[in-house]
KEROKOL-904418 format. One record per residue: x, y, z of N, C-alpha, C in turn. Coordinates in nm, 2 decimals. Layout:
<segus>
@nx->X, ny->Y, nz->Z, cax->X, cay->Y, caz->Z, cx->X, cy->Y, cz->Z .
...
</segus>
This chain:
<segus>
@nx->1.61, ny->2.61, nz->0.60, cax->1.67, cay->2.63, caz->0.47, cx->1.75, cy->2.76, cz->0.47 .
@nx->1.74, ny->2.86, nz->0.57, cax->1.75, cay->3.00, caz->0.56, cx->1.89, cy->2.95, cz->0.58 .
@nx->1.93, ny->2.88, nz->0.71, cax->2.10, cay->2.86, caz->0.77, cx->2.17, cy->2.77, cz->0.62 .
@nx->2.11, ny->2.74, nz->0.55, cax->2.20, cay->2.62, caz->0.46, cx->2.24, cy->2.76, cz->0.36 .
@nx->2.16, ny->2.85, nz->0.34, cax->2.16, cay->2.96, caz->0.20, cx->2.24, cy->3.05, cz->0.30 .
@nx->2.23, ny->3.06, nz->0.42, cax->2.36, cay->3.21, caz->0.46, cx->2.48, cy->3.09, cz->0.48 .
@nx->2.50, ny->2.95, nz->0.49, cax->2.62, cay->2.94, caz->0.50, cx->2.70, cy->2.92, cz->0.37 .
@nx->2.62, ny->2.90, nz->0.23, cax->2.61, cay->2.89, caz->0.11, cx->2.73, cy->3.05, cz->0.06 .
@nx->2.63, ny->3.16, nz->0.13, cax->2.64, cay->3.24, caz->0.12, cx->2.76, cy->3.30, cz->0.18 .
@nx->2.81, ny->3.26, nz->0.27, cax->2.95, cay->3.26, caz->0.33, cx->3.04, cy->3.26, cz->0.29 .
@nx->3.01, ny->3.11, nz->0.24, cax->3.17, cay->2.99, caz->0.12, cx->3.16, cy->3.12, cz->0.06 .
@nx->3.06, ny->3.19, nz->-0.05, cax->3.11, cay->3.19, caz->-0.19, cx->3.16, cy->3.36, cz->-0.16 .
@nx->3.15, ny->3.37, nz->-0.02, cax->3.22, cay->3.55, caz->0.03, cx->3.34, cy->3.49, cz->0.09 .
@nx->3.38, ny->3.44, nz->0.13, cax->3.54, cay->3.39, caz->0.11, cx->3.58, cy->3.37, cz->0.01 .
@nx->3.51, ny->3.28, nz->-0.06, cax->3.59, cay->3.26, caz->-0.19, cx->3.64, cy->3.39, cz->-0.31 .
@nx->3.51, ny->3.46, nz->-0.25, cax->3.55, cay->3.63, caz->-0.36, cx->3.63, cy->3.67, cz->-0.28 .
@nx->3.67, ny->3.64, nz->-0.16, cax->3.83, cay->3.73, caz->-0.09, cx->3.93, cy->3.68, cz->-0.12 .
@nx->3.94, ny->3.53, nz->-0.12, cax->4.09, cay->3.51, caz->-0.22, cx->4.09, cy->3.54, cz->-0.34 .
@nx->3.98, ny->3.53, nz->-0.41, cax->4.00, cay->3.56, caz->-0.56, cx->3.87, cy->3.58, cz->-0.58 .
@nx->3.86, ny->3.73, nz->-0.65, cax->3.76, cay->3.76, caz->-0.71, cx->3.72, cy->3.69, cz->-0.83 .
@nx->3.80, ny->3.60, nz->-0.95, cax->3.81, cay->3.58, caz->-1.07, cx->3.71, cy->3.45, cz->-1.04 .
@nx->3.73, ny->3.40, nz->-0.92, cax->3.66, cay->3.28, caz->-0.93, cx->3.55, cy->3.24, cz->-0.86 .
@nx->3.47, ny->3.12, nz->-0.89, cax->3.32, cay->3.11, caz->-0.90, cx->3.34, cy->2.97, cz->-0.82 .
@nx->3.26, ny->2.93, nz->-0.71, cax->3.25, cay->2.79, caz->-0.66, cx->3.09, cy->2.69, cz->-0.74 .
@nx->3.14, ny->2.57, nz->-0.79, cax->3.01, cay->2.52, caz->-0.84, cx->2.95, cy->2.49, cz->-0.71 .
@nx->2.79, ny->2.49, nz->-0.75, cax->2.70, cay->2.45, caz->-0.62, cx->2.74, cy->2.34, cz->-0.56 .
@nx->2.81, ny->2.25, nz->-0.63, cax->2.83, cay->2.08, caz->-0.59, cx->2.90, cy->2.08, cz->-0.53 .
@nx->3.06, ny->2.17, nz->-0.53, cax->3.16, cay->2.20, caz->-0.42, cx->3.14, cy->2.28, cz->-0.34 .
@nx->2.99, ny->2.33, nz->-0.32, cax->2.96, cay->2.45, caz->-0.24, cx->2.90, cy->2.35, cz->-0.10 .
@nx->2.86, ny->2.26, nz->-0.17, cax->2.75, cay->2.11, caz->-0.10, cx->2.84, cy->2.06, cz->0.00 .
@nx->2.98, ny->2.03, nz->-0.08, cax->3.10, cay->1.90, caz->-0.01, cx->3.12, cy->2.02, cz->0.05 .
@nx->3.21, ny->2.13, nz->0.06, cax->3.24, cay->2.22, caz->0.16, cx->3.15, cy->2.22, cz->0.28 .
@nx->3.02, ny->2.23, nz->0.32, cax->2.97, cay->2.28, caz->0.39, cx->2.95, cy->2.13, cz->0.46 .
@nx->2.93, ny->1.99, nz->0.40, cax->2.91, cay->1.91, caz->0.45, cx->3.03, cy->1.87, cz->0.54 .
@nx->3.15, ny->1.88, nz->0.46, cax->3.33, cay->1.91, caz->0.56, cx->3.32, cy->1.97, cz->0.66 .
@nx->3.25, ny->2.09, nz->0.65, cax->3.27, cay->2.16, caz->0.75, cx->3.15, cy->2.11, cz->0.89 .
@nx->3.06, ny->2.06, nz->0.88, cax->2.95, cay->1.99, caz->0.94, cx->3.01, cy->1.89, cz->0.98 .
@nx->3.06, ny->1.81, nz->0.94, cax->3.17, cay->1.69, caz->1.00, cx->3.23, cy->1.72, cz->1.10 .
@nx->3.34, ny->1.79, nz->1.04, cax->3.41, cay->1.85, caz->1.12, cx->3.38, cy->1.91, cz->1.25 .
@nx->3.28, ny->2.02, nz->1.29, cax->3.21, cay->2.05, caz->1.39, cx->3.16, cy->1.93, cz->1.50 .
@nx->3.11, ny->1.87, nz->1.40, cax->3.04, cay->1.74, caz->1.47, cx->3.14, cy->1.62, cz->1.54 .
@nx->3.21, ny->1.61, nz->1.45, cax->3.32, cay->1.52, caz->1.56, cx->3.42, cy->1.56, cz->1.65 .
@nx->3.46, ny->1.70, nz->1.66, cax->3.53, cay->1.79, caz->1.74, cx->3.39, cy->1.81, cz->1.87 .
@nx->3.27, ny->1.87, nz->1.88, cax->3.24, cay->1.85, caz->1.94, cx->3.20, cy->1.71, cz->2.01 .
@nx->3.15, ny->1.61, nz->1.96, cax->3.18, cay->1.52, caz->2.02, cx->3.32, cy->1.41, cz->2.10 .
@nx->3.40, ny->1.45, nz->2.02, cax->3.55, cay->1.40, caz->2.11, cx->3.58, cy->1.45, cz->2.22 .
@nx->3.56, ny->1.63, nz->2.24, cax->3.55, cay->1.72, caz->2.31, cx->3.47, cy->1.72, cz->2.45 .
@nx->3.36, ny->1.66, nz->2.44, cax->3.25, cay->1.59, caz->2.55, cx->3.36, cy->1.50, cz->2.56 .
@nx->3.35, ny->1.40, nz->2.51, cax->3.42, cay->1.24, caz->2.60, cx->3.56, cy->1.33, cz->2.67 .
@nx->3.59, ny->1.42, nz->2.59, cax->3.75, cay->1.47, caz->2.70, cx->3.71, cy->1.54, cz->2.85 .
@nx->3.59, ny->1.56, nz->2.85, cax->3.48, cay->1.66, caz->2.96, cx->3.46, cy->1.57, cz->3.03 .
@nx->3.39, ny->1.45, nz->2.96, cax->3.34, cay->1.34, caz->3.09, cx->3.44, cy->1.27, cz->3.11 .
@nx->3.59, ny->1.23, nz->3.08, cax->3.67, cay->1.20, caz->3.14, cx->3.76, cy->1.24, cz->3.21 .
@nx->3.76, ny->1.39, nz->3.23, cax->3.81, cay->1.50, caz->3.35, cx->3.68, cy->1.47, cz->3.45 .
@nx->3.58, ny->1.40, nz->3.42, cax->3.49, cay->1.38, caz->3.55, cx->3.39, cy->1.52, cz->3.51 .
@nx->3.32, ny->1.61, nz->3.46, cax->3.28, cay->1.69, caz->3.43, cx->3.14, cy->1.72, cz->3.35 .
@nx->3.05, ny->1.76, nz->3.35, cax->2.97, cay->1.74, caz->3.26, cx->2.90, cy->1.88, cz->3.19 .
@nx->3.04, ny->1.98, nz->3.24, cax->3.04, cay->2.11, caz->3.13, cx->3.17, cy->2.08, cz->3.03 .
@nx->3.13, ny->2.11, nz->2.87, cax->3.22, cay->2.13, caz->2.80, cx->3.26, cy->2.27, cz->2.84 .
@nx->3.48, ny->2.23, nz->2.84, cax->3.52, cay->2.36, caz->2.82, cx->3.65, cy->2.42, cz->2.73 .
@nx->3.68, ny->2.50, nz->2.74, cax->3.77, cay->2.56, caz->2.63, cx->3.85, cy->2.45, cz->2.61 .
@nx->3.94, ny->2.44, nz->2.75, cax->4.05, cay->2.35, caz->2.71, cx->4.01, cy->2.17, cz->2.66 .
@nx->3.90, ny->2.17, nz->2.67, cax->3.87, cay->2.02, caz->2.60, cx->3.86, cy->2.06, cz->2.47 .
@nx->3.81, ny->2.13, nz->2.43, cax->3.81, cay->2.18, caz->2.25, cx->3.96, cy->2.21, cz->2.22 .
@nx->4.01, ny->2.27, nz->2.27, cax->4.20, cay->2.31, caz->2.21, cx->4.25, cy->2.15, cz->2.20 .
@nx->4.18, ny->2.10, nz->2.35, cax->4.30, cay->1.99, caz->2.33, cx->4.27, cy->1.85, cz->2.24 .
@nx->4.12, ny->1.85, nz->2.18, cax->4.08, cay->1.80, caz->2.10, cx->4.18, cy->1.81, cz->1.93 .
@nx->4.14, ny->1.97, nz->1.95, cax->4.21, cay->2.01, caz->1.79, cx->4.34, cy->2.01, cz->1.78 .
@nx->4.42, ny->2.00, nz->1.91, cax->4.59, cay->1.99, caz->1.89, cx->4.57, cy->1.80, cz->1.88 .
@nx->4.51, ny->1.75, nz->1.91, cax->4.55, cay->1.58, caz->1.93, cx->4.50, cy->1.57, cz->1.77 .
@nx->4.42, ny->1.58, nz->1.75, cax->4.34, cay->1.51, caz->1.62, cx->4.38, cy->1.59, cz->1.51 .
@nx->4.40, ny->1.68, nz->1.52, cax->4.44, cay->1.80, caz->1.32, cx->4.55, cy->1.87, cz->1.38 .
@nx->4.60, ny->1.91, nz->1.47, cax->4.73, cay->2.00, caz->1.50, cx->4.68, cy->2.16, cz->1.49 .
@nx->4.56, ny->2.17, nz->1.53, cax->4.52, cay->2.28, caz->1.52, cx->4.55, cy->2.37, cz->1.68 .
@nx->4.62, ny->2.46, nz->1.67, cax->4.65, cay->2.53, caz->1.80, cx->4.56, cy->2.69, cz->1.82 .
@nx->4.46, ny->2.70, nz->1.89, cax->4.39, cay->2.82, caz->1.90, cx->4.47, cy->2.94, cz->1.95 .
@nx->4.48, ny->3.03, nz->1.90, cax->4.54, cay->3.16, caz->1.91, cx->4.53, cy->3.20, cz->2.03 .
@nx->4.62, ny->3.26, nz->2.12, cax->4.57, cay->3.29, caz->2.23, cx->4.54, cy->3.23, cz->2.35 .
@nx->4.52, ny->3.08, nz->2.32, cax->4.50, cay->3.04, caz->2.45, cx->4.61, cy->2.87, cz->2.44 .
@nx->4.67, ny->2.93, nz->2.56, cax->4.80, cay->2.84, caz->2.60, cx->4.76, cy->2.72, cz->2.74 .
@nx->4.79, ny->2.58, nz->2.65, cax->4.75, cay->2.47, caz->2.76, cx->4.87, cy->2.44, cz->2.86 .
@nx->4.82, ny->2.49, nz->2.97, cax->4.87, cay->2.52, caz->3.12, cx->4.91, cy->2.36, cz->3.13 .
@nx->5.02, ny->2.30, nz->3.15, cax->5.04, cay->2.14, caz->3.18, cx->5.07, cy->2.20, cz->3.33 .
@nx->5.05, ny->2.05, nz->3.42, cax->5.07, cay->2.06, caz->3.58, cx->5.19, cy->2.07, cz->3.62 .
@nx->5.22, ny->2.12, nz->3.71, cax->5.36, cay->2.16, caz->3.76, cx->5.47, cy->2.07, cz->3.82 .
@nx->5.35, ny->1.93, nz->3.85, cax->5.39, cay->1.83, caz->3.90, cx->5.48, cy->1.77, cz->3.80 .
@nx->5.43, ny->1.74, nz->3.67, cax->5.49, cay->1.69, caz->3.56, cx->5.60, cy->1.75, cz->3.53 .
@nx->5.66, ny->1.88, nz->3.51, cax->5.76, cay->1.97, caz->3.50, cx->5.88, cy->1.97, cz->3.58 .
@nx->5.80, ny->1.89, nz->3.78, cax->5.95, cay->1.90, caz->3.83, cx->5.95, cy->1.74, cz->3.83 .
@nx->5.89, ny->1.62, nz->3.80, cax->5.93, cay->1.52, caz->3.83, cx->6.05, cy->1.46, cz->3.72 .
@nx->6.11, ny->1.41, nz->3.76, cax->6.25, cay->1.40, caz->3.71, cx->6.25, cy->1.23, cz->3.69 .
@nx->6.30, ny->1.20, nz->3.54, cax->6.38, cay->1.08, caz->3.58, cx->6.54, cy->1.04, cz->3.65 .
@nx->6.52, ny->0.96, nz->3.72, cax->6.64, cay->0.94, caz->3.78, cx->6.77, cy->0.84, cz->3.65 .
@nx->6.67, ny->0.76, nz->3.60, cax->6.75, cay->0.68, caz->3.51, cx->6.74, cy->0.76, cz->3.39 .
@nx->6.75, ny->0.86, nz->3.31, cax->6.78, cay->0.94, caz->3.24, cx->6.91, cy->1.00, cz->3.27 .
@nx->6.87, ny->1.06, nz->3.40, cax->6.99, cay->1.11, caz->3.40, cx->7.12, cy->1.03, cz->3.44 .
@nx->7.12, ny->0.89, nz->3.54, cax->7.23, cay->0.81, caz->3.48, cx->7.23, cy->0.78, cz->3.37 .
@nx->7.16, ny->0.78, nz->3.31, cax->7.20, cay->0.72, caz->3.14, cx->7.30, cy->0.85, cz->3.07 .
@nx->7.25, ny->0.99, nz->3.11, cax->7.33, cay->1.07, caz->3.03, cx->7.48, cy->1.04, cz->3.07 .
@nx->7.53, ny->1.07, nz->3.20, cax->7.64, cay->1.05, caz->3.26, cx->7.74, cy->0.91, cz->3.21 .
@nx->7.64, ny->0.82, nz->3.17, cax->7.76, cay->0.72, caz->3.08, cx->7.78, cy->0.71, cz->2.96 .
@nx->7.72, ny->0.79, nz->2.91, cax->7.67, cay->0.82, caz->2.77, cx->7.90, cy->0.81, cz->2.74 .
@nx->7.92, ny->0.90, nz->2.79, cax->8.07, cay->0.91, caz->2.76, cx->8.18, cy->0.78, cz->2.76 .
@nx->8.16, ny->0.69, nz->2.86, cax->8.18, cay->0.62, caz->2.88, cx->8.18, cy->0.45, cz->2.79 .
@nx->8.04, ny->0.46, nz->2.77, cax->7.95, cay->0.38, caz->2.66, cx->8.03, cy->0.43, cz->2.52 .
@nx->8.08, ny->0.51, nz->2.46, cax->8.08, cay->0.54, caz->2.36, cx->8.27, cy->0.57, cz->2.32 .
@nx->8.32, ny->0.54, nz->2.45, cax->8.46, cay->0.51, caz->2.48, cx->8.48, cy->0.38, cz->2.42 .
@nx->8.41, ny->0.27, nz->2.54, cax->8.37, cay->0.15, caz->2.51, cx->8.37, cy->0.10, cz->2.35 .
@nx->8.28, ny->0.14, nz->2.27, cax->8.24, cay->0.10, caz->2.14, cx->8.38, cy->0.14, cz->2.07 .
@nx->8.45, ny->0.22, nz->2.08, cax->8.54, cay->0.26, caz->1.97, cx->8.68, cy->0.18, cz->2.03 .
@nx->8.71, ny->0.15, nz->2.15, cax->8.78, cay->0.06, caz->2.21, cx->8.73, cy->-0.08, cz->2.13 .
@nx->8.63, ny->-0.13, nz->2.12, cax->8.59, cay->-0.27, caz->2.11, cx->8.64, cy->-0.27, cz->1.91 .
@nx->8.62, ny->-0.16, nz->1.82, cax->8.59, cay->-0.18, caz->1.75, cx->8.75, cy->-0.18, cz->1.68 .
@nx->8.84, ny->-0.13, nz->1.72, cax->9.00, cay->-0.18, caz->1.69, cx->9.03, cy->-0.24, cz->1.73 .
</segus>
């Protein structure tokens, strides 16, 4: 009961930082804390299945970032997801003919349409 009254206690010290003027009823003090318990709870759980599917059975940073960038767009300050180098030089080949006729193709269309 002590953790439910200091997280109680938390909300309503944030809440005096945005605005002193105002008061949270206990009822929205209830849904807040239970949001935020959710929350926790399904982030860490998504966060595991992204651990045991790297083959792993420590959770780590980058499974939590990359949890909260996939699911809410949440980006952690400070820490930047390193993608593989492999991915960066592999090139499509048919992109880049596609750009190259792009001019061509678009010759075409205005030729066909007078």
């Amino acid at each position: 009961m002590a953790v439910v009254s200091s997280k109680k206690r938390k909300i309503n010290e944030l809440v005096e930082q945005v605005d002193s003027q105002h008061e949270l009823d206990p009822m929205v003090t209830e849904i807040l804390l239970d949001i935020a318990d959710q929350f926790v709870s399904n982030t860490i759980v998504y966060s595991c299945m992204l651990a045991k599917l790297r083959g792993d059975n420590t959770l780590q940073l980058k499974d939590v970032n990359m949890c909260l960038e996939k699911n809410w767009n949440i980006r952690v300050p400070g820490y930047v997801v390193q993608e593989p180098a492999a991915k960066e030089a592999k090139k499509n080949p048919l992109v880049d003919r596609d750009r190259k006729m792009e001019p061509h193709v678009q010759v075409c269309q205005v030729d066909s349409v007078a």
